[in-house]
N, C-alpha and C positions, 0 to 999 in steps of 0.2 A: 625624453628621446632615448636616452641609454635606456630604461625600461622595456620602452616597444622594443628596440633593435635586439635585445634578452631575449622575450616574449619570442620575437620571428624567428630567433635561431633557434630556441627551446623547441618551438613549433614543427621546424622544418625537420630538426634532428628527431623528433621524436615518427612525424610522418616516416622519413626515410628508413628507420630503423623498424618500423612494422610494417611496412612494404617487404624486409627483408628478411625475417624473425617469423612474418605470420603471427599476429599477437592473437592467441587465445583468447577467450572472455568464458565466464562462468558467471551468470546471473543465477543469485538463490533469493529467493521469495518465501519472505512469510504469509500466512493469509488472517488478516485485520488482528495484527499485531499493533500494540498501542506505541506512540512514540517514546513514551520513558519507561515501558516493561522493563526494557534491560538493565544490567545494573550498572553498565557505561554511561547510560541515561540518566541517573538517578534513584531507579528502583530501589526503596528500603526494603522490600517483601527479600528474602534472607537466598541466595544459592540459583536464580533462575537462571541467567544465562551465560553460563562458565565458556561457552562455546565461541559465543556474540564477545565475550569481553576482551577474548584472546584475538578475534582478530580484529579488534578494536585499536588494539596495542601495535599490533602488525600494518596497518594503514592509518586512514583518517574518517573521522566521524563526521557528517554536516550535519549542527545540530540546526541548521534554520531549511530541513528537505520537506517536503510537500509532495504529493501524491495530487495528478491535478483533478480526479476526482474519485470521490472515496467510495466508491463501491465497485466489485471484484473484475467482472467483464470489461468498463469503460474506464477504470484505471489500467489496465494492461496492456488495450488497445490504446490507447495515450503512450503508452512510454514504446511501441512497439511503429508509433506512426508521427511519432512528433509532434500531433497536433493533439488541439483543442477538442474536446468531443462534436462540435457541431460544426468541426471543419473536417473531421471524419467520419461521419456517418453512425458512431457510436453513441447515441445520446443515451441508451441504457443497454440491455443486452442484447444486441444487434450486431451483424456484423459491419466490418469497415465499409466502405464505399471500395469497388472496384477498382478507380480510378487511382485509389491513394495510394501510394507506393510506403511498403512496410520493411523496416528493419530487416527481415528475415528473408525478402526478395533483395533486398541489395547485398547481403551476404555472399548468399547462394551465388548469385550472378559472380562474384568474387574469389568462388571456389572453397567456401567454409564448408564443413560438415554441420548441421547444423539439429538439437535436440530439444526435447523438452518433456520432464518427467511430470504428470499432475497436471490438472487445472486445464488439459486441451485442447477441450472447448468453449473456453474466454477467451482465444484466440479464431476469429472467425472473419471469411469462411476460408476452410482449409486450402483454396488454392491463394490465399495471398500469404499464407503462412506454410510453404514447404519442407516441413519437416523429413531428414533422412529417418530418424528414428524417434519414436515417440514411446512411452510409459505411462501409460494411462493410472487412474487412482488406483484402482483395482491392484495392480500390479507391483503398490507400494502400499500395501494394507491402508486401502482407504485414502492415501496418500496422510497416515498417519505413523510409519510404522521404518523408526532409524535404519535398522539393517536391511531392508530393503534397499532405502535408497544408496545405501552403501554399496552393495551388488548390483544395483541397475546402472550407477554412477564410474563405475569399475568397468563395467559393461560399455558403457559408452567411449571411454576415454581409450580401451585398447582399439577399438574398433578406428579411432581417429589415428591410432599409432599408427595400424596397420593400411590406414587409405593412406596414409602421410598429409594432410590434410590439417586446416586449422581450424578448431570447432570455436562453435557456439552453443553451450549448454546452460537452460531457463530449465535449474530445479526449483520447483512450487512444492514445498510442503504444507498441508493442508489445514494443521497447526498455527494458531489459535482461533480456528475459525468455529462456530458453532456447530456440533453438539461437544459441550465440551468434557473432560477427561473426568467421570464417573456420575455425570447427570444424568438427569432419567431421559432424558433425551438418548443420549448415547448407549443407554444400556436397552431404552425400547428397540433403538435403530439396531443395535447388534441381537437381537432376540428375533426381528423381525428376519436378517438375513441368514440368522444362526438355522430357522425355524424353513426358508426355503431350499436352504442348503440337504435340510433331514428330509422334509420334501424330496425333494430330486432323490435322495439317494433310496429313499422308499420303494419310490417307484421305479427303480432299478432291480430294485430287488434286495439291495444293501442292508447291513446292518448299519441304524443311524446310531452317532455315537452319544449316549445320552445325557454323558458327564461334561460335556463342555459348556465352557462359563461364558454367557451371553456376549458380556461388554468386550471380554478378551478376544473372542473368536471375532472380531470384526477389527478392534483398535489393541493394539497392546498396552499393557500399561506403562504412566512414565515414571522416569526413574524414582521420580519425589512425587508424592503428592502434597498437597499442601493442605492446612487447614485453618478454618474461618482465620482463628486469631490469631496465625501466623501475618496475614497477607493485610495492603493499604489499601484503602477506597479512595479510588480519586476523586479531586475537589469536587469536580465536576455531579458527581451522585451523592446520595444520603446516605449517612452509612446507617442501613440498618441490617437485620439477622438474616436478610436473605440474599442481602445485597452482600455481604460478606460470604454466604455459602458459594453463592455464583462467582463471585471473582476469587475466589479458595480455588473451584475448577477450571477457571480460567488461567490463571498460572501454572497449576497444573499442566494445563497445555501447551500454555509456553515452554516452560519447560521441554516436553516432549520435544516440541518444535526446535527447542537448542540442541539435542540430541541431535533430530537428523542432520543440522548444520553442521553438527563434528560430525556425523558422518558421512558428508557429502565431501569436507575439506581434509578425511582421512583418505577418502577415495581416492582423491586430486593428489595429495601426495603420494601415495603408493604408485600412483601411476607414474611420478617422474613430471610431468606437466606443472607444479607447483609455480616455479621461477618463469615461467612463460605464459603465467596465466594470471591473466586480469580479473580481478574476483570483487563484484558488488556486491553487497546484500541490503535490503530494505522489505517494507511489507504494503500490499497493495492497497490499505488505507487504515483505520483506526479499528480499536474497539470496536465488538457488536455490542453495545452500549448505548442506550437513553445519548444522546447526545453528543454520539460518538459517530460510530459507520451510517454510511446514507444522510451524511447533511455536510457541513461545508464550516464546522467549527474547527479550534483548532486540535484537537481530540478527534477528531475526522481526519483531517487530511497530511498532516505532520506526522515524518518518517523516520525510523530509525535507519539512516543510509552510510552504509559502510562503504570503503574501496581498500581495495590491497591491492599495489600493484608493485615487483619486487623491482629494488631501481630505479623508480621511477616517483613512487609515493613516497615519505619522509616516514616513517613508522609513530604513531605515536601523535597524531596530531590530531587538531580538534578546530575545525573550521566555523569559529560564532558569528564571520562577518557578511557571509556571503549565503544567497538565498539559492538554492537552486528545484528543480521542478521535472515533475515524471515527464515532461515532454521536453525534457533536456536529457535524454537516455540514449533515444537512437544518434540525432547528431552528435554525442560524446563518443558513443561506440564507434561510430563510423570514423570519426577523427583518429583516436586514437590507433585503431585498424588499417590508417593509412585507405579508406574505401571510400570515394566519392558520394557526397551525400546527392540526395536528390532535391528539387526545390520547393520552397512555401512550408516549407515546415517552421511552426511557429514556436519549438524551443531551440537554442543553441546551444552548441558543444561548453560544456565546462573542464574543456581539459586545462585550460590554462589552470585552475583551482591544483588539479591532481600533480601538477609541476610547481608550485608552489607559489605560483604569483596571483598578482591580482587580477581582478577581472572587471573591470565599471557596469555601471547599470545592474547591479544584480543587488536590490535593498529590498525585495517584494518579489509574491507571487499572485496571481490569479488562478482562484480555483473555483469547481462549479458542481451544481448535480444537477439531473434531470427527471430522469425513471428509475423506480424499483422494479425488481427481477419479475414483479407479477403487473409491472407497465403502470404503474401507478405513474402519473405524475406530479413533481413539488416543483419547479426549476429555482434554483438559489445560485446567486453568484457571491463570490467572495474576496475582499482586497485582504493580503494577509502581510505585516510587514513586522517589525523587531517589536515595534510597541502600542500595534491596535491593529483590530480584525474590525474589518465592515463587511456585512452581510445583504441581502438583497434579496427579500423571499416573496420573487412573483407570483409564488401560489398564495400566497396571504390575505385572505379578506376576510376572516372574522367567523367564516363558516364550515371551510373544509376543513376534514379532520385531516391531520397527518399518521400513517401507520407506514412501519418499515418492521423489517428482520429483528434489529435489534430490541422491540420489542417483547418479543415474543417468550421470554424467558421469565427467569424469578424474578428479576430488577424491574422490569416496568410493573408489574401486578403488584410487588412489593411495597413502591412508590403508591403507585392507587387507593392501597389499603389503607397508607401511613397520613395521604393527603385529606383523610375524611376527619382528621382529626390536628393535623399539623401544615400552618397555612402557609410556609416555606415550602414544603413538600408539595400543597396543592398549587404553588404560585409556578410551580417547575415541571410539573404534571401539564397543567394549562398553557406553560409556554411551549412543550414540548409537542402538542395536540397541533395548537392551533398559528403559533409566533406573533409575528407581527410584522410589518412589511421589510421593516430596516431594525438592524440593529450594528450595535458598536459599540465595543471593546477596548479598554486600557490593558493591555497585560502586563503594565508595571504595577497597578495595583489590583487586577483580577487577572489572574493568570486561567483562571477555572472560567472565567466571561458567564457570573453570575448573575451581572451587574448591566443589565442595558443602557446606555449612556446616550442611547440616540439623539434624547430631548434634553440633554442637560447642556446649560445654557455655557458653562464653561468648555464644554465640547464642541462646539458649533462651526468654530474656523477649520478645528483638525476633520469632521463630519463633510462640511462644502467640500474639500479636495478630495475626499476620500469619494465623495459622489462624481465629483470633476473626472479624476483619475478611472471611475471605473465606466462614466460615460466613453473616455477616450479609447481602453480598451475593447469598450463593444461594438466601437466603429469601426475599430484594426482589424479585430478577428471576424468582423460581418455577424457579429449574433443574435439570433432571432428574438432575441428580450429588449433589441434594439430600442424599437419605438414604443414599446409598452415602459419602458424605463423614462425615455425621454417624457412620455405622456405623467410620470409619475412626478419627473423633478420639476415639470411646466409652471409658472406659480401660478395659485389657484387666484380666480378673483373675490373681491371682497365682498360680503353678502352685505345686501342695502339695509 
């Protein structure tokens, strides 16, 4: 009883004081940043995220965050609408449903200023997301490129001084997203716009300028690069030579990516805004990695999620007990902001976490995928708790191939080449292609979920609940894998 009656006054006090204060928010977004990149996470790879770790120190960490689903568009519109993706209209890169009421219309209606640098057209379509000011990539070198968003960031924040106004600013840097920081990817893509830029000026009449360096004139470079045998392979991939050169530039990136975060959070200070501004940071899903972004493991959808908030957060703290989930974003904001949430929204505020108490019911997530950017379909749903993931891959029948993004690089090819001779690597390759309908996960003893357990006979009691548990969710949230699921767990009869 003392607890709750804590709980309602921490509650009430914390509403009446952002009623009055006008609390700020500053969302910064990585793009398919892994959840232990960092080195607050555990990162051995040596110096990546001096930025992340500082204000790591400054707030609190949740290491059990989830992204509710791990690809770039329908993770974003998830944490901007509270729901589920198929209680949103976003089942891949689609915009919301009209109807759904978004974060950034309850804002505004509320008198925020409200921006967003990168990435904004994941947010779709523009009239449910009104933005006062926007920064497109371009405008932030690619949305790769620190000092930019330091001056766009600067930019934004007097402008807020000057309406007197309480903002809301979603910096997205575009870091560690694929092409990554000196791959031939990155240095064709910068050749290619280096090479229209001399174009245009030709036909101007201009002198094109002929010394300039591909990869730099589009991305800058970051401060560290890294190489092969600096950097770890995670469990989760083989380590071989290329698989090592790829994630060399892949931290690389991050890296970059920690840069612009100190300089989004130097801009916030100069501006004065520091003390009055609520600062998250996480990344919209995992790795573009075999195994990683665009599926529903835990390298998919587990987030590195930061909060600073000054006063208010404990500095320094590390939350392992509590789960919480991208569709618990808008009703946290909205709580916190003292601004009436709106209804049916399927995640709830975890403020009571950022005040330091507990909060019941939060031992599990449900996450899911549907479509790839080029509309492919896989649908997978996923129960993700402290010590096993179940899986659920309604695309699975023995035939269709799976292809996504992360493919597309040194790692998968590398993997292909290695499996015509190494039957670990081909048993990972084939799981990878094709799955299998169900799977399940110990992550006390596989943390990398090498190990499919679905039919292991000492698995079976913890499997039934985990099948129970995720029928009862699909009836809650009305999802259309409904009855193909119920069809799947129906018991079969026995053949004569």
């Amino acid at each position: 009883m003392h607890a709750r009656l804590a709980l309602l006054l921490a509650l009430s006090q914390t509403a009446a004081l952002a009623a009055t204060l006008r609390l700020n928010v500053l969302l910064i977004t990585a793009d398919d940043m892994g959840y232990n990149t960092p080195a607050f996470a555990g990162c051995l790879t040596p110096g990546i995220t001096p930025n992340l770790d500082r204000l790591a120190k400054q707030g609190v960490w949740f290491v059990n965050a989830h992204v509710t689903v791990a690809v770039c568009q329908p993770s974003r519109e998830c944490l901007m609408t509270g729901r589920y993706p198929h209680r949103n209209g976003a089942t891949g890169f689609y915009p919301v449903r009209s109807e759904v009421p978004t974060l950034m219309e309850s804002l505004k209606a509320a008198g925020y200023q409200l921006g967003i640098m990168a990435k904004v057209s994941h947010l779709a379509p523009p009239s449910k997301f009104p933005w006062d000011y926007s920064y497109d990539a371009r405008e932030l070198g690619q949305g790769r490129d620190p000092s930019l968003y330091y001056r766009s960031a600067r930019e934004f924040f007097a402008k807020a001084k000057d309406a007197g106004k309480p903002y809301f600013l979603m910096a997205n840097s575009q870091d560690p997203h694929r092409p990554w920081a000196g791959s031939e990817g990155e240095i064709t893509q910068g050749q290619g716009k280096l090479a229209r830029k001399k174009k245009a000026k030709k036909v101007a009449g201009a002198q094109a300028n002929e010394d300039g360096i591909a990869a730099q004139a589009t991305y800058p470079p970051p401060a560290r690069i890294y190489k092969p045998e600096e950097v770890v392979v995670p469990g989760f991939l083989p380590d071989l030579p290329n698989v090592r050169k790829e994630m060399a530039q892949y931290y690389s990136s991050a890296h970059r990516c920690d840069e612009t975060v100190g300089e989004i959070l130097r801009a916030l200070k100069d501006s004065g805004f520091e003390e009055s501004t609520l600062v998250m940071f996480l990344s919209d899903n995992g790795i573009s990695m075999p195994f990683g972004k665009s599926n529903c493991y835990l390298a998919s959808t587990r987030t590195p999620w930061l909060v600073r908030w000054p006063g208010k957060v404990k500095p320094s703290t590390v939350d392992r007990d509590h789960f919480i989930s991208g569709i618990d974003f808008m009703p946290t904001i909205l709580e916190a902001a003292g601004v009436a949430a709106p209804a049916n929204m399927d995640g709830r505020s975890f403020l009571p976490l950022l005040l330091g108490l507990d909060q019941p019911g939060r031992d599990r997530v449900f996450t899911c995928y549907n479509d790839t950017s080029g509309r492919r379909s896989y649908p997978m749903r996923c129960l993700q708790t402290r010590h096993c993931g179940y899986i659920y891959n309604a695309w699975s029948d023995g035939t269709t191939q799976y292809r996504a993004e992360p493919m597309g690089g040194l790692t998968f090819n590398a993997m292909q080449q290695a499996a015509m001779d190494q039957k670990d690597v081909a048993a990972r390759v084939e799981m990878l292609l094709h799955r299998v309908p169900e799977e399940f996960y110990d992550f006390a003893t596989d943390p990398d979920g090498l190990h499919n357990l679905i039919a292991d006979p000492k698995c079976q009691e913890q499997v039934a609940q985990a099948r129970k548990d995720m029928l009862s969710w699909m009836q809650r949230t009305q999802d259309p894998l409904l009855n193909t699921y119920r069809a799947r767990l129906k018991p079969k009869p026995l053949k004569p």
